[in-house]
Every structure is written in structure tokens, then in C-alpha cells.
C-alpha positions in Angstrom: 92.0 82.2 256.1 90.0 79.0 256.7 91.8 75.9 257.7 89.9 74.5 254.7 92.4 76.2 252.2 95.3 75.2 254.3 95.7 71.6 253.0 95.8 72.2 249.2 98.1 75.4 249.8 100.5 73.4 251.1 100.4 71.0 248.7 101.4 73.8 246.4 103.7 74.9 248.8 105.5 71.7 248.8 105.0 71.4 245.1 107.1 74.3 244.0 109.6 73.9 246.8 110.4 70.3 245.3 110.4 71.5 241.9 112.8 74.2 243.1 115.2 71.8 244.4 115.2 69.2 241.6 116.1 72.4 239.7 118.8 73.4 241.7 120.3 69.6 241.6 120.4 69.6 237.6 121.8 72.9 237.4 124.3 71.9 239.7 125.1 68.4 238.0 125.4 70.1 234.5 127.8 72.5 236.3 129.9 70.1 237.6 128.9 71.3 241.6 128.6 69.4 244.5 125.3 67.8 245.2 125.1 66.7 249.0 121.7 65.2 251.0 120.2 65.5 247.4 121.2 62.1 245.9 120.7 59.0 246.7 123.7 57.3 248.8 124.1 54.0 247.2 125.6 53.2 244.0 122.8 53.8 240.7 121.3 51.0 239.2 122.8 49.5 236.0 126.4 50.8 236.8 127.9 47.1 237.6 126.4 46.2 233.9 128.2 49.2 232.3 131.4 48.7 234.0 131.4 45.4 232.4 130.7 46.3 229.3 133.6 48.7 229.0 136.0 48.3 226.7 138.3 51.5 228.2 139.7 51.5 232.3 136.2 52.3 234.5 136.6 52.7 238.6 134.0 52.6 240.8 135.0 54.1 244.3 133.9 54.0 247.5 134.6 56.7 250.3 137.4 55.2 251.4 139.0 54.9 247.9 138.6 50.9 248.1 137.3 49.9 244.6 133.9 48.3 244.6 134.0 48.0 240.6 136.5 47.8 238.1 136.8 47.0 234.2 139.1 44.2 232.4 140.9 47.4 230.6 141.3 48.8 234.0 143.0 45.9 235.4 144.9 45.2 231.8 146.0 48.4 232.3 147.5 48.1 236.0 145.9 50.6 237.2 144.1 48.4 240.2 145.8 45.6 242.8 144.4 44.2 246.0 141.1 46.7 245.3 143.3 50.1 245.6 144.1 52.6 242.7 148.1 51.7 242.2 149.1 55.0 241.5 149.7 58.5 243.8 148.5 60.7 240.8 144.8 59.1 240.0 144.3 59.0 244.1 145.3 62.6 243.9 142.8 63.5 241.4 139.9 61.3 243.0 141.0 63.3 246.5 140.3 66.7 244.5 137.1 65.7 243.2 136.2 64.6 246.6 136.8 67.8 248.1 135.9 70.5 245.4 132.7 67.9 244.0 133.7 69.0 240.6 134.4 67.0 237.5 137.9 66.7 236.8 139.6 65.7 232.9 143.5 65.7 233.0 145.9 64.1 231.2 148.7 61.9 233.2 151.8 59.8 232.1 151.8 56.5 234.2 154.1 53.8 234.5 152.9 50.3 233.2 153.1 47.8 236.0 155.2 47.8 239.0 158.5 47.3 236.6 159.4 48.1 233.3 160.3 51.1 231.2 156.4 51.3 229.8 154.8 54.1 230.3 150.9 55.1 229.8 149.8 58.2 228.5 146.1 58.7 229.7 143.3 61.0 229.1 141.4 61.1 232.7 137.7 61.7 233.9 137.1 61.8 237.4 133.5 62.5 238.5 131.3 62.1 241.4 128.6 59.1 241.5 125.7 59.8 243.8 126.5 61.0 247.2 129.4 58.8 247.9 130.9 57.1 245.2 133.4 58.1 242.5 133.8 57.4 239.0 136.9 56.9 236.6 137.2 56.8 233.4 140.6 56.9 231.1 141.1 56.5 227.7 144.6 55.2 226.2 146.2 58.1 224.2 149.5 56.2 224.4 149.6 55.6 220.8 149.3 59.9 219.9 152.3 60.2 221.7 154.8 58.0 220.6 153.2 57.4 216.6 155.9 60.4 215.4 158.6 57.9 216.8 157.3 54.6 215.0 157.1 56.0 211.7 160.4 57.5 211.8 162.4 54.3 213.0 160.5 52.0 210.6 161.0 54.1 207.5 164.9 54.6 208.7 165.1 51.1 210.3 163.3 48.8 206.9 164.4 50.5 204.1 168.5 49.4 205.4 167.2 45.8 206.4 165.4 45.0 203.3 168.3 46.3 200.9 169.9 42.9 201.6 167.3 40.8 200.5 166.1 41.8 198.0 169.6 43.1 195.9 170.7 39.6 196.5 167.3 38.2 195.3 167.6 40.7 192.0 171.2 39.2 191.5 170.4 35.8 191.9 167.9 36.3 189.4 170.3 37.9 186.7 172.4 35.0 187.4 169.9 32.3 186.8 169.6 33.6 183.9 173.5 33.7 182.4 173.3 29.7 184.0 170.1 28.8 182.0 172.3 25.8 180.3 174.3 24.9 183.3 171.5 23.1 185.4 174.0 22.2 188.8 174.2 26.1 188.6 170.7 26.8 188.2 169.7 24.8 191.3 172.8 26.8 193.3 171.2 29.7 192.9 167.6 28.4 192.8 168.9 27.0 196.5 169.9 30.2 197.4 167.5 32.4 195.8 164.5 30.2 197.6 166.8 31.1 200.7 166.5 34.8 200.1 162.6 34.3 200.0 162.2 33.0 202.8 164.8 35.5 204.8 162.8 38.4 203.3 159.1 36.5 203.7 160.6 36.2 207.9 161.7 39.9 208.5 157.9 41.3 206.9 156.1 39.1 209.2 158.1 40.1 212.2 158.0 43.4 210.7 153.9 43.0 211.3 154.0 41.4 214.8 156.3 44.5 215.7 153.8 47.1 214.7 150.8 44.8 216.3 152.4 45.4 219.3 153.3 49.3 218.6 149.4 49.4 218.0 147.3 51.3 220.6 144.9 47.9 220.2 147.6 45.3 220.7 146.1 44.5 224.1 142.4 45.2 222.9 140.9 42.4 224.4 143.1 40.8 227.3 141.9 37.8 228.9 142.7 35.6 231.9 146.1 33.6 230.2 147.9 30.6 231.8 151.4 30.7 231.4 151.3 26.3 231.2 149.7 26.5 228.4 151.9 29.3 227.1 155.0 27.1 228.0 153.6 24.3 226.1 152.1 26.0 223.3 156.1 27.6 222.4 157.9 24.4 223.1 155.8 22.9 220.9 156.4 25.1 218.2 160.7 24.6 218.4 160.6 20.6 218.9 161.0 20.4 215.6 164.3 22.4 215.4 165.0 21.1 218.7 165.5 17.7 217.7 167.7 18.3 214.0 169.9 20.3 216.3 170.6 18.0 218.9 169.3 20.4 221.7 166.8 18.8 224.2 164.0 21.1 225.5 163.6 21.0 229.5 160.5 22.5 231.3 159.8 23.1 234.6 159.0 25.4 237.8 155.7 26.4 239.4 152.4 25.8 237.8 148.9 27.3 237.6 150.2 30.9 237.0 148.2 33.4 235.3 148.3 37.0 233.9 146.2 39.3 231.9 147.0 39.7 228.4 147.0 38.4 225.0 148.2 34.4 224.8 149.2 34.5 221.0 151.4 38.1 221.6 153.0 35.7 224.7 153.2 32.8 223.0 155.2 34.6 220.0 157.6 36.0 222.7 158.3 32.7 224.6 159.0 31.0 220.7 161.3 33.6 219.9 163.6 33.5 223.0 163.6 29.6 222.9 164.1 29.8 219.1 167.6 32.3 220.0 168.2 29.3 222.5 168.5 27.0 219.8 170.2 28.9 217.4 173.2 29.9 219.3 173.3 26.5 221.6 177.3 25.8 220.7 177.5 22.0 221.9 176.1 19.0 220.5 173.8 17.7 222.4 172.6 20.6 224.3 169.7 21.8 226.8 168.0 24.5 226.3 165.6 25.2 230.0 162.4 26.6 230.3 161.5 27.4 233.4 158.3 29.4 235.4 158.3 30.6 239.3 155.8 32.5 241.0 156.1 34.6 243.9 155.4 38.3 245.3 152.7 39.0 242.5 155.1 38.1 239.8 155.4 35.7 237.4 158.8 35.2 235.6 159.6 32.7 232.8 163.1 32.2 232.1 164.8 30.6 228.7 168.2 29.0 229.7 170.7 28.1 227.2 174.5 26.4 227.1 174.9 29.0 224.3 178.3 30.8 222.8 177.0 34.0 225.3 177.0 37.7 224.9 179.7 40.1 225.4 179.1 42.6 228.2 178.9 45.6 226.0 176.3 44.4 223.8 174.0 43.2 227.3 172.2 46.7 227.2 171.7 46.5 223.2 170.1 43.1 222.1 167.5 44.2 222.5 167.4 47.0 219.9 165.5 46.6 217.1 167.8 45.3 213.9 170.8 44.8 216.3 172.8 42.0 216.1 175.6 40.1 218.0 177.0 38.8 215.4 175.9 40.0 211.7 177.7 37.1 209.5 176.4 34.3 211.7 172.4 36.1 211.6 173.2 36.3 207.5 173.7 32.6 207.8 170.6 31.6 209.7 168.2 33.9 207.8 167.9 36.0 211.3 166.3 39.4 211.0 167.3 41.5 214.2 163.6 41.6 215.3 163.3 38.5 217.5 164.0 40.3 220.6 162.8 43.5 220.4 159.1 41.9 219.6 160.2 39.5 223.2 160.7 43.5 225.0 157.4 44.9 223.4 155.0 42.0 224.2 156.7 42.2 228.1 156.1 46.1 228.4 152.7 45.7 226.7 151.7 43.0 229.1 153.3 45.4 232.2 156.4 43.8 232.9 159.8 43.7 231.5 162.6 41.4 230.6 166.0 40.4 231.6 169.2 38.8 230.2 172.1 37.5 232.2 174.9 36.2 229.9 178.9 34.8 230.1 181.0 34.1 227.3 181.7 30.6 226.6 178.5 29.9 229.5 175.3 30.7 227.7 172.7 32.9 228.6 169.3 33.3 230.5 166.7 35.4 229.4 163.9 36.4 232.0 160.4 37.9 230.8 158.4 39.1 234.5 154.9 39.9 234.4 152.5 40.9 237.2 150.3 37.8 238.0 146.6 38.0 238.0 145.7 37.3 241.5 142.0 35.8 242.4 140.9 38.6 243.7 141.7 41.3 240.6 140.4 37.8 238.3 137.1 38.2 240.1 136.6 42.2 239.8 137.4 41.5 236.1 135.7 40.1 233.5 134.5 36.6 233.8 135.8 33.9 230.8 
């Protein structure tokens, strides 16, 4: 053959042999197979931008399993500290796809946080990104799982708590109107009747910041929150009670904490424990403490009060939903059994938990602990 044909036959040579291979690499990527030498080493293009704008967990990692990229839902989420996956069975799966190069979708039950009862129920995707990198994806299916158990407990759990108010509303009605020409009756049980209202108006909005936080959305969008400003915001919000009961509100501790979460859902929480502080403070005056330390990648805020206490059977139970220490004095205050249980939901939510230490005739301190956002995990997230 003459060398003149040699040139453009080997350009067609070369031609096919290319196509051949980029044939070979999308097969193989729509089969889930392992693609070495063929793709590029280094992360794609456009993958910090999507990362970002991802409202579910997203991982980006590197070959040895540091985390180059991770989203605000993946950090909300606790599924990333110090730039390492926190838990044994998402490294497992990220080692499988590592070795096999296949895609991997499984389903896992996590823990929430380092402490707590909370637990995740995920829905996994593991795949490979380029030659090096791996990809995570997981979607909350928390919600699926424990939904059967919501709706059971409410329907049992309000239907008993809102027989109260409202009989007693529809039989301070009927006797309104048997007093209609006695008017110091009338405004007895106008009196009480507003006080019914009110009760019943208190247990429906607690009733909706309790299934908020039962909600697979009730940390949708978490954000950077200082727990100063959380501190203040509550306090705030009980001076007022404070000061017609004689009880003086004392802050203090360590400052310039932060955590990942939802500030109103925390704020709510803090209100309700220094709320219980004042409500069951049995001297005149009294202190009620507020107080925030910070060490070891946790943040805990405590509520101290000079308070009647808790009896040391009912410790593992106030928490409960509709429980209550004492049932005649919670009549008398308008208290609906809720206050405490939304304190344990907006802990868990957040990944931590909370704590009560009590004594008779001592008071009581009650302890929310969260994990802190540290500056590293602040700067992987999302910027606010």
C-alpha cells in the first residue's frame, strides 16, 4: 500500500477506536460499572453550584473519604463533623461503591446527632463522580415511618384533652343564660367562660407547634442560629410574667454559640421551660436562671428554678405529651400538658436532647444540649 494512504487510514483508525471507547464508557455509566483511566480525575464543573443549591443532604468525597463538599441539609442533618462522614454505615456504603464502582440505593436508620433518642430514616444514593470522587445523596423518609404513630396519638391524645374545655365552655354558656337577670353572676361566668377560651385557644396552638415539629419540613430551611439572641429573644417574652410574679429572670454563661436549626422552633422551646420556671417558682421573690456553656462541640442551655420540684417517679414522664405533675394546679393555670414535650421535639429535631434534674422542696433544672456549629462545618455550609 502506498504510504500516501497511510495517514488518512489512520485517522479512521483512530476515529472508530475513540468512538468505540466513548461507547463503551456510556454503556458502562448507564450500567452502573466502573469507569477507570476514562474520566477525567478532578471534580466536574458546576458540582460546587449544585451542592449549594440542594435542598436534601449532598456529599462530595474524596479518595480518602475527607469531604470536599457538603450541603446545609447534610450538615442540618448530622451527617458531617470536622469534614468526615459521622456514621460507620454511610462510610460502609461509600467503601462498597468504591470497590465494586457500582451505584448503590439503600435505606438506613441513623441516629440524629451524637445524643438523643432521634433517629433518621434515610433513603440513600451512593455513586461514583469521575475517577476519584464520590457522591451522596439522601432523602428524609423519616416522616413515612413514624406518620401511623402521629395520627394515632393525636386522635387518642386530643379528643380526651379537649373534652374539658369545651363541656365546661357549653355549661358556662347554659348557665349564662339561667343568670341573664343576675348581672354579678353573669360576669362570674363571663370571667370564667373567657377563661375557658383562652385555655382551649392555648392547647390548639400548641397543638400546631407540636405537629410543625412532627412534620418532615420542621427543619426545612436551617440556618446558622445564635443561641444569645435565642436567650434574649425568650426572656423577653416571660418579663412580663416575671415581674407580676415576683420571680427575677438571671442570664448568664458563655457567649457567641451557635447551632444549625430553626431560631423560632428554639426560641418556642427556651419560652416554654422558663415559662414552667415561673409557673411552679413557690417563693416570693424568686430566681429563675438562664444559663449557656459551650464546650466539646456542645452547646447546653439550662433553665434553673427555686420551684416546688418533681417527684422521682414522674422524672422519666414529663415529658410525655398531656402528662402532668399535678392535674388540679395545670386546671388552675390554664396549662395544657404540651409545653414540654414541644421543649423534647424541637431538641431531637435540632440533634440533641434534653435533661431534667429535680428535688422536692429544691426546684429543678432543665438542660436542652445541642451540637454546636463549629467554623469549619459553618464554612462547608451555606453562607447567610
Amino acid at each position: 500500500m502506498d504510504s500516501e494512504w497511510l495517514v488518512p487510514l489512520s485517522l479512521v483508525f483512530g476515529t472508530v477506536v475513540g468512538a468505540g471507547m466513548v461507547a463503551i464508557v456510556v454503556l458502562a455509566a448507564r450500567r452502573g460499572q466502573r469507569a477507570v483511566d476514562v474520566v477525567s480525575p478532578t471534580v466536574p464543573d458546576g458540582v460546587d453550584q449544585v451542592i449549594d443549591a440542594l435542598e436534601s443532604a449532598g456529599v462530595v468525597l474524596d479518595p480518602s473519604n475527607n469531604v470536599v463538599k457538603v450541603s446545609p441539609g447534610a450538615l442540618a442533618f448530622g451527617l458531617v463533623a470536622h469534614q468526615a462522614l459521622v456514621h460507620p454505615e454511610l462510610v460502609s456504603i461509600v467503601d462498597k461503591v468504591r470497590r465494586t464502582g457500582q451505584t448503590l440505593t439503600e435505606e438506613v436508620h441513623l441516629a440524629r446527632g451524637p445524643f438523643g433518642d432521634a433517629n433518621l430514616y434515610l433513603f440513600v444514593r451512593v455513586a461514583r463522580l469521575g475517577a476519584r470522587y464520590i457522591l451522596l445523596l439522601a432523602e428524609d423518609r423519616t416522616e413515612a415511618y413514624r406518620l401511623d404513630d402521629v395520627r394515632r396519638d393525636f386522635v387518642a391524645n386530643i379528643s380526651h384533652e379537649l373534652k374539658t374545655p369545651i363541656g365546661a365552655v357549653s355549661l358556662l354558656a347554659e348557665a349564662l343564660s339561667f343568670a341573664a337577670d343576675d348581672p354579678d353572676q353573669v360576669r362570674k361566668f363571663a370571667k370564667r367562660l373567657s377563661k375557658e377560651s383562652e385555655r382551649l385557644a392555648r392547647i390548639t396552638q400548641e397543638i400546631i407547634e407540636l405537629s410543625r415539629l412532627q412534620a418532615a419540613d420542621a427543619l426545612a430551611k436551617p440556618e446558622l442560629v445564635s443561641i444569645d439572641h435565642v436567650v434574649s429573644l425568650a426572656i423577653d417574652q416571660n418579663h412580663v410574667v416575671a415581674d407580676a410574679n415576683s420571680v427575677a429572670l438571671v442570664s448568664g454563661g458563655d457567649h457567641g454559640a451557635t447551632v444549625y436549626g430553626d431560631e423560632s422552633l428554639l426560641v418556642v422551646a427556651l419560652h416554654n421551660l422558663i415559662a414552667n420556671a415561673i409557673q411552679y417558682s413557690s417563693s416570693s421573690p424568686a430566681r429563675v436562671g438562664i444559663g449557656v456553656s459551650n464546650s466539646g462541640g456542645i452547646v447546653e442551655i439550662a433553665v434553673t428554678d427555686q420551684g416546688v420540684g418533681i417527684p422521682e417517679e414522674d422524672l422519666d414522664r414529663v415529658f410525655e405529651r398531656f402528662f402532668r405533675i399535678d392535674p388540679a394546679r395545670s386546671r388552675n393555670t390554664g396549662g395544657s400538658g404540651l409545653g414540654l414535650s414541644i421543649v423534647k421535639h424541637v431538641a431531637h429535631n435540632h440533634g440533641g436532647d434534653v435533661r431534667v434534674w429535680s428535688q422536692l422542696g429544691s426546684g429543678s433544672t432543665f438542660t436542652i444540649r445541642l451540637p454546636e456549629a463549629t467554623t469549619a462545618e459553618a464554612g462547608t455550609g451555606e453562607e447567610k
